[in-house]
N, C-alpha and C positions, 0 to 999 in steps of 0.2 A: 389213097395211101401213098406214102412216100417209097420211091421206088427203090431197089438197092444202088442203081445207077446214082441220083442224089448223094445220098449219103457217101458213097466216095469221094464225089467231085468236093463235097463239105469236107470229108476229111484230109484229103490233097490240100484244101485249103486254107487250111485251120493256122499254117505256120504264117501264112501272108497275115492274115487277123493279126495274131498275138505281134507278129510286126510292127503293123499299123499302129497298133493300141498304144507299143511301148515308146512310137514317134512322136504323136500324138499329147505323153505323158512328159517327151524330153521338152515338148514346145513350150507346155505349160508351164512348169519347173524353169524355163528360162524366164519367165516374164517374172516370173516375181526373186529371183533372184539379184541383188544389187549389183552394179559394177564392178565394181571390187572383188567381189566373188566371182564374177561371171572371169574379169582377168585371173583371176588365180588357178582357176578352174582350167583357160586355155594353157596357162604356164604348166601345168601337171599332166593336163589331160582328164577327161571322167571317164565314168562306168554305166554300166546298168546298176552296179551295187549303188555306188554314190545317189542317182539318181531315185531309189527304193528305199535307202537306207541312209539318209545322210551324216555325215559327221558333225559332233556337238559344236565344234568351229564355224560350221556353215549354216546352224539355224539363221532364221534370220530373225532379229530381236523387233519388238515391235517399236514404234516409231515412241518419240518420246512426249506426245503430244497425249496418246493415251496411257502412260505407265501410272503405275498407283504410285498417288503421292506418300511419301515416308513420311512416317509418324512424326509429331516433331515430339519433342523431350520434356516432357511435365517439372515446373516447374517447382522445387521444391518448398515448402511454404515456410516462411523466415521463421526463426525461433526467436521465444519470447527471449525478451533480454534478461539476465539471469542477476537475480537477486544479490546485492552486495552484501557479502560477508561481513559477519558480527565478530568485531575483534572481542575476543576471550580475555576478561580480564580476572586475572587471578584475585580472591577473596581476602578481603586480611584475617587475622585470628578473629578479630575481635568485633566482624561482620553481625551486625544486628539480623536475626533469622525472622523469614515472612512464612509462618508454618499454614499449609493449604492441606486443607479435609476436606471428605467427601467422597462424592462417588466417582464415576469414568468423564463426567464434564469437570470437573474438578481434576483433573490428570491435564486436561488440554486447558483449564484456568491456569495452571501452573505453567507449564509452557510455555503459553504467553507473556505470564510476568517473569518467565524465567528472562525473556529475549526481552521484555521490555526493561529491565536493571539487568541487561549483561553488562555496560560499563560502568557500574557503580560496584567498587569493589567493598563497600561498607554493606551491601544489602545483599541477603541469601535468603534463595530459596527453598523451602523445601516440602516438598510434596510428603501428605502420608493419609493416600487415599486405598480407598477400595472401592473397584467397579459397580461391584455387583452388591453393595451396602446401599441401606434405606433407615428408612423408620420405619416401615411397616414390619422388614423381618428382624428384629431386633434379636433373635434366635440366632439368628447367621453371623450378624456383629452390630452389637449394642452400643451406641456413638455416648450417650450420654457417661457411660461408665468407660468407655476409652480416652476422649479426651483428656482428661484431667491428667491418666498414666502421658500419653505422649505430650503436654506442654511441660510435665514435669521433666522427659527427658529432651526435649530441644529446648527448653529455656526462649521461647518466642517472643519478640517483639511486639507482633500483631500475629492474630490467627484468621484467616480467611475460610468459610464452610462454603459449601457450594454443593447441597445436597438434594436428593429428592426424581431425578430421573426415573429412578426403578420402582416407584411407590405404587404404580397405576395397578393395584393387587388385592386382594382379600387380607385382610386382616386379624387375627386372631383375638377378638375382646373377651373374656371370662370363659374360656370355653367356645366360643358361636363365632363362626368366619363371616363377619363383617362385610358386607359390598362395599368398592370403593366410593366414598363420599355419602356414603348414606349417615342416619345421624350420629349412632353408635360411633360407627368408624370416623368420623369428623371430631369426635369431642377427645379420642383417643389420640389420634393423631396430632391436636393441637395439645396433649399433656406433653405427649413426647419430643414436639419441639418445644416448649418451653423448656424442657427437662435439660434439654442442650443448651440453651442459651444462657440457664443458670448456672451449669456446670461450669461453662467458661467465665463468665461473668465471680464466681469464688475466687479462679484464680487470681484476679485483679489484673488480666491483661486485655487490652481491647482489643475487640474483633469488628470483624467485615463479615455480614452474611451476601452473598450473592445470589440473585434469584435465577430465576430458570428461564432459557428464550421457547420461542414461540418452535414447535415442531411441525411436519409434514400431516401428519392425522389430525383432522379439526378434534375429536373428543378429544386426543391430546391434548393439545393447547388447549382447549378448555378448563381440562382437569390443573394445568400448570400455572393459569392464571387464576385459578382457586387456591393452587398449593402458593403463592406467590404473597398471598393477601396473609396467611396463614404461617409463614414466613418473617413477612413482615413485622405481625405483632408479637413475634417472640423473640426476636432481634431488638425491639422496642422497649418489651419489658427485658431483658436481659444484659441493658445498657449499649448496646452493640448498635448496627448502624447497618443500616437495608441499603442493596446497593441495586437499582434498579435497571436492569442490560434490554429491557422487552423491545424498547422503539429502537435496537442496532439490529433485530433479525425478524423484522415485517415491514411491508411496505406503506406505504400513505391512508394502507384502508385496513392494514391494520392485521394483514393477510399474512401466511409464511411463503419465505423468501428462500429460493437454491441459493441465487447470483444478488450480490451487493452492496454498497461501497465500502471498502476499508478506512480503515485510520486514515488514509490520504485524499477519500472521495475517488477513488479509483473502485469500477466496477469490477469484483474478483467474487469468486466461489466463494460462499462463506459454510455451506455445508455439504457433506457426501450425499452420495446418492439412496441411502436409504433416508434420508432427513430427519434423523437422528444426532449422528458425531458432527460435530462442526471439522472442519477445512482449518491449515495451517493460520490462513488468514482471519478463517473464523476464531482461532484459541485467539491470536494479537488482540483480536475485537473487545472479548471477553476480557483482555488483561486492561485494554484501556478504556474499558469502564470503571475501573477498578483503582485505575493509576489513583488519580485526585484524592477519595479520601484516605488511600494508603497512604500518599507522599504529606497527605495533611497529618497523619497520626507518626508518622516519622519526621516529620520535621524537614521535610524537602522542599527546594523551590521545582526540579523536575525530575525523572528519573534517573538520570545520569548525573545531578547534581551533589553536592557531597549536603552532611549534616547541620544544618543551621543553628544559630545560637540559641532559639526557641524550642531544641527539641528538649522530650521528656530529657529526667534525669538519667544521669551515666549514658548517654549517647557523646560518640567523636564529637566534638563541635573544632573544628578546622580554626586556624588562627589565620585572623585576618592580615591582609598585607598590607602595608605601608602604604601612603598616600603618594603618587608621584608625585612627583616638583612639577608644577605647573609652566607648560609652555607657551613663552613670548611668542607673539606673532605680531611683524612689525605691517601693520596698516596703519591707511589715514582714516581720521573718525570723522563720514561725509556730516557735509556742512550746508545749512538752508540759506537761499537768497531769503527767508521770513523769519530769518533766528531773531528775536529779538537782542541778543547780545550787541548786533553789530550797531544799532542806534545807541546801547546806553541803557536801553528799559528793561527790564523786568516785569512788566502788570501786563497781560492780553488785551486785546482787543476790548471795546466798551469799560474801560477802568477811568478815573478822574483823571484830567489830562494835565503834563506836569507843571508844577510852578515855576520854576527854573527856568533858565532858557539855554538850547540846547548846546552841547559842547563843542567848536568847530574843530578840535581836535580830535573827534569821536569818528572811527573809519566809517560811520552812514556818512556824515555832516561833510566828510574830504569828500567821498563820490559823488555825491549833488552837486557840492557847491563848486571843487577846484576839478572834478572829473578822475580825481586820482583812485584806484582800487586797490586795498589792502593788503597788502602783500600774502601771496601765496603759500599756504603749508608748504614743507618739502612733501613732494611724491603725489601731491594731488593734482587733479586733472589739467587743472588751470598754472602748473608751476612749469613755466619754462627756461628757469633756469641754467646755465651751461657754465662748470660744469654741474650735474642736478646737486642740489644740499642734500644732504644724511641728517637725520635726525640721532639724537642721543637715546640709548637704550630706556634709560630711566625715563624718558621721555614717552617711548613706545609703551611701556610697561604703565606708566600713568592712564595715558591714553586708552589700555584696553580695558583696563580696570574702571574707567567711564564709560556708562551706559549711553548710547546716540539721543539725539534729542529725535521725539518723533513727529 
């Protein structure tokens, strides 16, 4: 056992210990403190505190070899270059109207050709669709007996349909809900598009039907290039004119398409992300399938062109302008070392050779015989004249109005 004697001499001695300990503590603290510090340290003087408790001035920072490197700064990614503005051109009264029906693809058909005839100010657009309209609910709103009230009040030019999105439905025949495409519903469906085709066709104004592109759900497009056939032949029988969009929204195999090329062969979104509504670039697509036989039933050479003298009756036909006066342009008209002019002849090569005998007056007959060469047009290669000759305008003006020898 430890004695009581011990335990004194330990506690007598306990103050040397924490002595030791705290010297011990100061030696250490000096080694890693830098120069710099350690002078600043003699210029002031330390402590016990200092040494236990340092000041945030005298940490010592770590070397710069291990510090975290700073982030560097994300690069922002360029923005697409922004679309040049459509100058607005204002309509005149007497603006021939391109009337568009149909359903909500027919809202973005109009769009398209709004911006594609934004600088013709003879050609207006004008939409009068409904979304949520078909053939099938003819209940909700009956195209066949609409039409005729609205060309009666817009007085149209051309009418464009572009209908048939919402049809993928049951159908209502005598009573019995119809499956879509079954046979009932197929024979129904093709009365009711004829039934439009003829309605427009009374009015005697011609029309454009456009067909339907390819969607994101295969039954879809399946169903759409049935409705498309079906389309077709009532547009056909209805005097109207089928306007086929399918090969601008699928790919080489025939597939639908999110992304690809617009009017310029530039790859762009052509439809949203339910693959359904087409894309701003997608409505253009639609409108320039559309352009050619519109501009051909208006009397166009392009969109932004004005009315041409072939259009139907009572359209603008623009008066033509005056012919310039044609500009002299003063050249020399080159000349062959094989012209036959310079001998005298006229007949080519293998003709009867002549009776005569040749001229020694004739500019071949001087170069042979005396060496002399023919004296030079003004302005051609060979004239080195001083100072150069001028020729006479009416001269120039002859000259171009001769075609070269070839």
């Amino acid at each position: 056992m430890v004695s009581v004697a011990c335990i004194r001499v330990i506690v007598r001695r306990m103050p040397i210990l924490i002595l030791a300990i705290a010297v011990l503590a100061v030696a250490a603290a000096s080694t890693f403190h830098t120069p710099a510090m350690a002078q600043e340290q003699q210029n002031r003087g330390w402590s016990l505190r200092d040494l236990l408790f340092p000041r945030r001035s005298e940490r010592v920072e770590p070397p710069l070899d291990i510090q975290k490197p700073q982030p560097k700064p994300r690069k922002k990614a360029p923005r697409p270059p922004a679309e040049p503005a459509i100058p607005i051109v204002e309509k005149t009264p007497d603006a021939r109207v391109v009337l568009v029906v149909g359903d909500f693809m027919a809202s973005g058909l109009a769009e398209g050709l709004d911006t594609a005839f934004a600088e013709n100010p003879g050609v207006r657009i004008v939409v009068r669709a409904n979304g949520s309209s078909g053939f099938v609910r003819d209940d909700f709103y009956n195209w066949p007996e609409q039409i005729k009230s609205l060309i009666e009040t817009e007085k149209p030019a051309v009418v464009v349909v572009m209908l048939g999105s919402n049809d993928r439905q049951q159908m209502r025949v005598n009573d019995v809900r119809e499956q879509p495409r079954s046979e009932n519903w197929t024979k129904e469906y093709e009365r009711r598009t004829d039934a439009l085709g003829k309605a427009i066709a009374s009015t005697k104004v011609p029309f454009l039907w456009v067909g339907m592109p390819a969607f994101r759900v295969p039954r879809m497009t399946s169903d759409m290039l049935a409705f498309n056939d079906i389309y077709h032949s009532a547009a056909e029988s209805g005097g109207g004119e089928f306007v086929d969009i399918w090969d601008g929204f699928v790919d080489e195999n025939g597939a639908f398409v999110t992304t690809g090329p617009d009017i310029n062969g530039q790859a762009v979104r052509l439809r949203s992300d339910d693959g359904i509504n087409v894309s701003k670039a997608g409505k253009r697509k639609l409108a320039f399938y559309t352009e050619k036989p519109l501009m051909k039933i208006l009397g166009l050479t392009a969109p932004g062109g004005v009315v041409t003298a072939s259009a139907p009756a009572g359209a603008p036909v623009e008066v033509p302008s005056p012919a310039a006066a044609p500009i002299v342009v003063d050249r020399t008209v080159p000349m062959l070392l094989s012209d036959p002019a310079l001998d005298g002849g006229s007949e080519l090569l293998g003709a009867a050779p002549p009776t005569t005998k040749a001229d020694v007056n004739l500019p071949g007959e001087k170069l042979v015989v005396e060496g002399k060469a023919p004296a030079a047009s003004p302005g051609r290669a060979d004239d080195f004249s001083w100072p150069p000759k001028t020729r006479p305008a009416t001269a120039a003006v002859e000259s171009d109005a001769t075609p070269a020898t070839p």
